[in-house]
C-alpha positions as CSV (number, residue, x, y, z in Angstrom):
1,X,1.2,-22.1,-18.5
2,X,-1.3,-19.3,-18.5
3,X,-0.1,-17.0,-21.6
4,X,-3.5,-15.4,-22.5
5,X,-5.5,-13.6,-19.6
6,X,-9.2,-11.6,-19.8
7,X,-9.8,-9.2,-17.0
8,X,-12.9,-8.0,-16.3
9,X,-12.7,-4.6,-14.7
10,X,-10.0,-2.0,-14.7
11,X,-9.4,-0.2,-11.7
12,X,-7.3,-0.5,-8.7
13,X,-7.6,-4.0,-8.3
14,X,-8.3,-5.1,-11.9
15,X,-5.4,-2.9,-13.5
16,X,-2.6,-4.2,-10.9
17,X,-3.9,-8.2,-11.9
18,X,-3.5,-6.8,-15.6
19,X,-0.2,-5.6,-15.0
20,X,1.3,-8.4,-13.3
21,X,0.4,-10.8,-15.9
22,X,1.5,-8.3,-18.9
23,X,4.8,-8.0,-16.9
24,X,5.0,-11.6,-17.0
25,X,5.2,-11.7,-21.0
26,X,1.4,-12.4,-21.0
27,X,-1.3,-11.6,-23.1
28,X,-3.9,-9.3,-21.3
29,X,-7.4,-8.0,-22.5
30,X,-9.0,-5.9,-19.9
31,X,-12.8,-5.4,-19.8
32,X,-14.4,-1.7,-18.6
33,X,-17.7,-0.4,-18.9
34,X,-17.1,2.6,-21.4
35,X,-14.5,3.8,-23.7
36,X,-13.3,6.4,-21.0
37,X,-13.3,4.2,-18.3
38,X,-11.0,2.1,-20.7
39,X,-8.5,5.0,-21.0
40,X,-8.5,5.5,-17.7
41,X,-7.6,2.0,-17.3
42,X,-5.0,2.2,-19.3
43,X,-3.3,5.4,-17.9
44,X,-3.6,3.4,-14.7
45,X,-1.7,0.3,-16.0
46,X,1.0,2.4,-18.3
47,X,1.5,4.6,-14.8
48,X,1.7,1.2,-13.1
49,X,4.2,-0.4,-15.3
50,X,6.8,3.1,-15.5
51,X,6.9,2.8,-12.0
52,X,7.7,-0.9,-11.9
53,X,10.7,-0.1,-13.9
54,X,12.1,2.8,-12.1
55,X,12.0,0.5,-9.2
56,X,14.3,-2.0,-11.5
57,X,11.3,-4.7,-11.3
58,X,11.0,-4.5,-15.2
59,X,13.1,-4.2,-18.0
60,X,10.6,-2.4,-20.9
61,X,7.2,-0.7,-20.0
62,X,6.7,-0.1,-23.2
63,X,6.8,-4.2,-24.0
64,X,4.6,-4.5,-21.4
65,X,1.9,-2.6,-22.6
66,X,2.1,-3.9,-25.5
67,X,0.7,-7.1,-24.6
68,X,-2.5,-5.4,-23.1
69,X,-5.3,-4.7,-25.1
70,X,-8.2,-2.4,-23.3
71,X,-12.1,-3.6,-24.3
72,X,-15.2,-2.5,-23.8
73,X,-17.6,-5.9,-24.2
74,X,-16.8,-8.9,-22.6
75,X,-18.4,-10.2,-25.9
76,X,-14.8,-9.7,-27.3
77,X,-12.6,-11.7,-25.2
78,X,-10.4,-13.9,-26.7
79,X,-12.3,-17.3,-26.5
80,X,-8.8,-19.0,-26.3
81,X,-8.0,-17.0,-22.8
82,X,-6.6,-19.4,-20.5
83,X,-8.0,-17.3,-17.9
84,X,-10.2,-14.7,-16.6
85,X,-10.4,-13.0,-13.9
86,X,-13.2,-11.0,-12.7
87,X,-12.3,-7.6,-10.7
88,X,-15.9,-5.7,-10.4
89,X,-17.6,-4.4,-7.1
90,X,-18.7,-6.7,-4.4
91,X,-21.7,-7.2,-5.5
92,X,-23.0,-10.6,-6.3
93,X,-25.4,-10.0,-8.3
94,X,-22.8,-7.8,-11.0
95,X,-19.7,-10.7,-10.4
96,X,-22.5,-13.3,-11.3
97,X,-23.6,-11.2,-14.5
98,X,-19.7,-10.7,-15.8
99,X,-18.7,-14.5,-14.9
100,X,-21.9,-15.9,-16.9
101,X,-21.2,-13.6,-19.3
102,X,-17.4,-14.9,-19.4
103,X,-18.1,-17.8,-19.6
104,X,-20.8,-17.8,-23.0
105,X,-17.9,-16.2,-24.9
106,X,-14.5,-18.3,-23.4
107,X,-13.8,-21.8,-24.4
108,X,-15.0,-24.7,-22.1
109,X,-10.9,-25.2,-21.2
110,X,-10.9,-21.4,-19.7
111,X,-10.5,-21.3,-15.9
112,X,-12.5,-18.8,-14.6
113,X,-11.8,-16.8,-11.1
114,X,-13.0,-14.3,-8.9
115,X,-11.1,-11.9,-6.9
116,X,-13.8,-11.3,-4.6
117,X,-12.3,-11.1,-1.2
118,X,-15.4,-12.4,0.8
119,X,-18.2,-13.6,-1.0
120,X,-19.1,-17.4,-1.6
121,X,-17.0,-19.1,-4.0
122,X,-20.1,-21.7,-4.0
123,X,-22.5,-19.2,-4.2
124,X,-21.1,-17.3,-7.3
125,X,-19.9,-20.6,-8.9
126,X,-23.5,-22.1,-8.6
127,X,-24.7,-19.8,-11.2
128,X,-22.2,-21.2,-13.9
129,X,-22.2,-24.0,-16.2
130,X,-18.7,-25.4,-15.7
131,X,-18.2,-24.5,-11.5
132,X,-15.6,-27.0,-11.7
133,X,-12.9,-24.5,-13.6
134,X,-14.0,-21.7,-11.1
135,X,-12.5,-21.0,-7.7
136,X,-11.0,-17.5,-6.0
137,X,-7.9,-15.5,-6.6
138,X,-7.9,-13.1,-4.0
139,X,-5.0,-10.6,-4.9
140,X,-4.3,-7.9,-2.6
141,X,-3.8,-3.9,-2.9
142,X,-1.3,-3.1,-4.3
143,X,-1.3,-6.1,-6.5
144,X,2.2,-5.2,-7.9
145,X,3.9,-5.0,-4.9
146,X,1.5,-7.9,-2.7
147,X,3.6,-11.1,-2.4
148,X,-0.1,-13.0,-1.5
149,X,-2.6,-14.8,-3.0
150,X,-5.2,-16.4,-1.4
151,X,-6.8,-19.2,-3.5
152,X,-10.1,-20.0,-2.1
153,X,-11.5,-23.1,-3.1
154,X,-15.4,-24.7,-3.6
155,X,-16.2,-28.4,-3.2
156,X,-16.4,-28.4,-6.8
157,X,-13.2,-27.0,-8.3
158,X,-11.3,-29.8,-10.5
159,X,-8.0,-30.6,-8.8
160,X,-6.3,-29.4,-11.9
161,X,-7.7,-26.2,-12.0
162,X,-6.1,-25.6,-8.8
163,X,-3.0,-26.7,-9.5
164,X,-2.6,-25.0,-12.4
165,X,-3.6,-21.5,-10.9
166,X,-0.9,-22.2,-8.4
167,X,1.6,-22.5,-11.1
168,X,0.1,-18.9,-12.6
169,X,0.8,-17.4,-9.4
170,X,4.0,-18.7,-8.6
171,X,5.3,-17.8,-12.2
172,X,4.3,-14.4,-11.2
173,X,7.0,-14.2,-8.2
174,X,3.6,-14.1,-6.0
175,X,3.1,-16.8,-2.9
176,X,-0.5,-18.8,-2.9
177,X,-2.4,-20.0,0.3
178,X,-4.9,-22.3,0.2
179,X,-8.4,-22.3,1.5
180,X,-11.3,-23.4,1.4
181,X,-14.7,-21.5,0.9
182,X,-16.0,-20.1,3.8
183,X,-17.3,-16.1,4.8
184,X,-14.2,-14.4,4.6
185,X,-11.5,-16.8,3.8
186,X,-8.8,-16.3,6.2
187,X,-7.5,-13.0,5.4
188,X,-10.6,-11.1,5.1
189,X,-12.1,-12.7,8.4
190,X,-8.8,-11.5,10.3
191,X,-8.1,-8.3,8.7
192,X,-11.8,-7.3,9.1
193,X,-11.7,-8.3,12.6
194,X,-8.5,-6.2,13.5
195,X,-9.8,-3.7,11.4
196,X,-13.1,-3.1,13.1
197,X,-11.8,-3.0,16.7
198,X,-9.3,-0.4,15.5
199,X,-12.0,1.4,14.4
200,X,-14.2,0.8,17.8
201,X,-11.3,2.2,20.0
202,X,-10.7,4.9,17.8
203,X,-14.8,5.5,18.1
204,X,-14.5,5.3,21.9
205,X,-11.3,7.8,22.4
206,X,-8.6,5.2,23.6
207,X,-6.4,6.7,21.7
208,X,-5.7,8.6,18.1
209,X,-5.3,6.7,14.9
210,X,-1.7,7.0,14.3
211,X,-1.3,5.8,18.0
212,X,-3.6,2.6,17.3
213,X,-1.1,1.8,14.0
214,X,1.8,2.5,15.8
215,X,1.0,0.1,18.6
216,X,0.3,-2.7,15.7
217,X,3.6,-1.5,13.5
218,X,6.3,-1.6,16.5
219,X,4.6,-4.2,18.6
220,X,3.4,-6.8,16.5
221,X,5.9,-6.0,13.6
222,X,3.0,-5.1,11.6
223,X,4.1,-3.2,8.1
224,X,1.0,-1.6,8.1
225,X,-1.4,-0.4,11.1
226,X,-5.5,-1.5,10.4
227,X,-6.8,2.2,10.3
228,X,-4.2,3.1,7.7
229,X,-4.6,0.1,6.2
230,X,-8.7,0.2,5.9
231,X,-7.8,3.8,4.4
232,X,-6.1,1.8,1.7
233,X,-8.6,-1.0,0.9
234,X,-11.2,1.7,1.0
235,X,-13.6,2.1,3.9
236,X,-16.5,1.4,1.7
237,X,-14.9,-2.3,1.2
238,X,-13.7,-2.9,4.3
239,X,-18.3,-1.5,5.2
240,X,-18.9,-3.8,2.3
241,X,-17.3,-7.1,3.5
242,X,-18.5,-6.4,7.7
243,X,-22.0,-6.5,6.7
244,X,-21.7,-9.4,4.7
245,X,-19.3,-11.2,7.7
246,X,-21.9,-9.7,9.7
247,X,-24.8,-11.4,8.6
248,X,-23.0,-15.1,8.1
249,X,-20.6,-14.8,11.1
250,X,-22.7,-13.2,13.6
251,X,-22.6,-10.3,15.9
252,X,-18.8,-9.7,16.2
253,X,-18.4,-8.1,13.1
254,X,-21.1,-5.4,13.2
255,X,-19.8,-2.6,11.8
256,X,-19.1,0.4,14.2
257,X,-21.2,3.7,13.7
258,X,-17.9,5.7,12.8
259,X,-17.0,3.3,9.7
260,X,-21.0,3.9,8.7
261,X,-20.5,7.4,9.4
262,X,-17.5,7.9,7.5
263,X,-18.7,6.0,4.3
264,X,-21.8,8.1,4.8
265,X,-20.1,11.4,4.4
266,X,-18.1,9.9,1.4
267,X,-14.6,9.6,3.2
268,X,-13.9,6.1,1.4
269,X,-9.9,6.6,2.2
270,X,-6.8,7.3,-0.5
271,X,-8.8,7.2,-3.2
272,X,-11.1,10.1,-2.1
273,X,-8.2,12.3,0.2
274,X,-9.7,11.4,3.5
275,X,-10.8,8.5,5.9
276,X,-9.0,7.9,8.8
277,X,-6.5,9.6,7.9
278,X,-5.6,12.9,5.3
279,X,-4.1,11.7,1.5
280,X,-2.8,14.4,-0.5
């Protein structure tokens, strides 16, 4: 059973993993860069958790937060963790740093993950001592209310490992799939792909954005169109992940101009106001 749980990274991603697992009667030490970015993290989680109980999901928010204690060195993790769970940027070379890190300060039991949502489970788990206790836990946004969790496994990862990150999810009322390391997992590789011909037709004037969702939402049964959707994620991810899926997948995920564009200007979606569509 995972009681203890070090996050590294606390914003949208990051604080929703924390919360779950606080929710869950765990202990949870989140890892930010600075002391403010550490308040802000824990405005973010206390915000997260008052919400989960006006919705009747939890009992005592106050309980919760508790549990969660806000860091600024991954130094200071609790070596006894039985996880960690690294939330940063898609950026290799900065989830590589934070895992090594992590894993100098952890004990050799600790069962390290990433929540990348593309990037090589082999790649990042060449760079460790112990790949065997390292695989993916790909949450999604907004982790809270997400019922998925896509486990993405390396050639490497011990068997148990696996299984008991499947019991951690389940315990959290979340459902796992499965896979194995390869660009984009499975939900990455097929939301990009929707997302980036949304994006196309919208580019070439077949029709407006809250037509394209609509057609996905009533036709397919879709809760969520993919422009709206990217405008969630953030358009500088959903940029992020087509170049990379790009460059190992090949030419059907080149990124349209107007995704460029729009990351260009700085509309990133819901968390700056504006992508594809306006967020008040």
């Amino acid at each position: 059973m995972v009681k203890s749980v070090g996050v590294i990274g606390g914003g949208l991603m990051g604080g929703g993993i924390a919360q779950i697992f606080a929710a869950a009667g765990g202990r949870v030490a989140v890892v930010e860069s600075d002391a403010d970015a550490a308040s802000a993290a824990h405005s973010r989680i206390r915000a997260g958790l008052h919400k989960a109980v006006e919705l009747g999901k939890l009992a005592d928010a106050a309980e919760a937060l508790s549990r969660i204690s806000l860091l600024t060195r991954i130094a200071d993790l609790p070596g006894d963790a039985d996880l960690v769970v690294e939330a940063v940027p898609e950026i290799p070379e900065v989830k590589i740093q934070v895992l090594t890190a992590a894993e100098a300060v952890v004990s050799d039991d600790t069962i390290l993950a990433s929540n990348t949502s593309s990037l090589s489970i082999v790649e990042l788990g060449a760079a460790l001592r112990r790949p065997e206790r390292f695989l993916g836990m790909h949450f999604f946004n907004p982790v809270p209310a997400s019922k998925l969790v896509e486990v993405v496994t390396a050639p490497q990862t011990a068997q148990p490992v696996l299984h008991s990150v499947v019991q951690a999810i389940r315990a959290l009322g979340k459902t796992e799939i499965v896979v194995r390391d390869s660009p984009g997992f499975a939900t990455s590789r097929l939301g990009v792909m929707l997302g980036l011909e949304a994006i196309r037709m919208l580019e070439e004037g077949v029709a407006d954005a809250e037509s394209i969702d609509r057609a996905m939402e009533l036709g397919y049964r879709h809760p969520m169109g993919p422009l709206r959707s990217t405008d969630l994620v953030g358009l500088d991810v959903r940029l992020a992940i087509a170049e990379y899926l790009h460059s190992t997948l090949g030419d059907r995920f080149a990124p349209p101009q107007l995704l460029r564009d729009k990351v260009a200007e700085g509309s990133l979606g819901r968390k700056t106001g504006r992508g594809f569509y306006d967020w008040p």
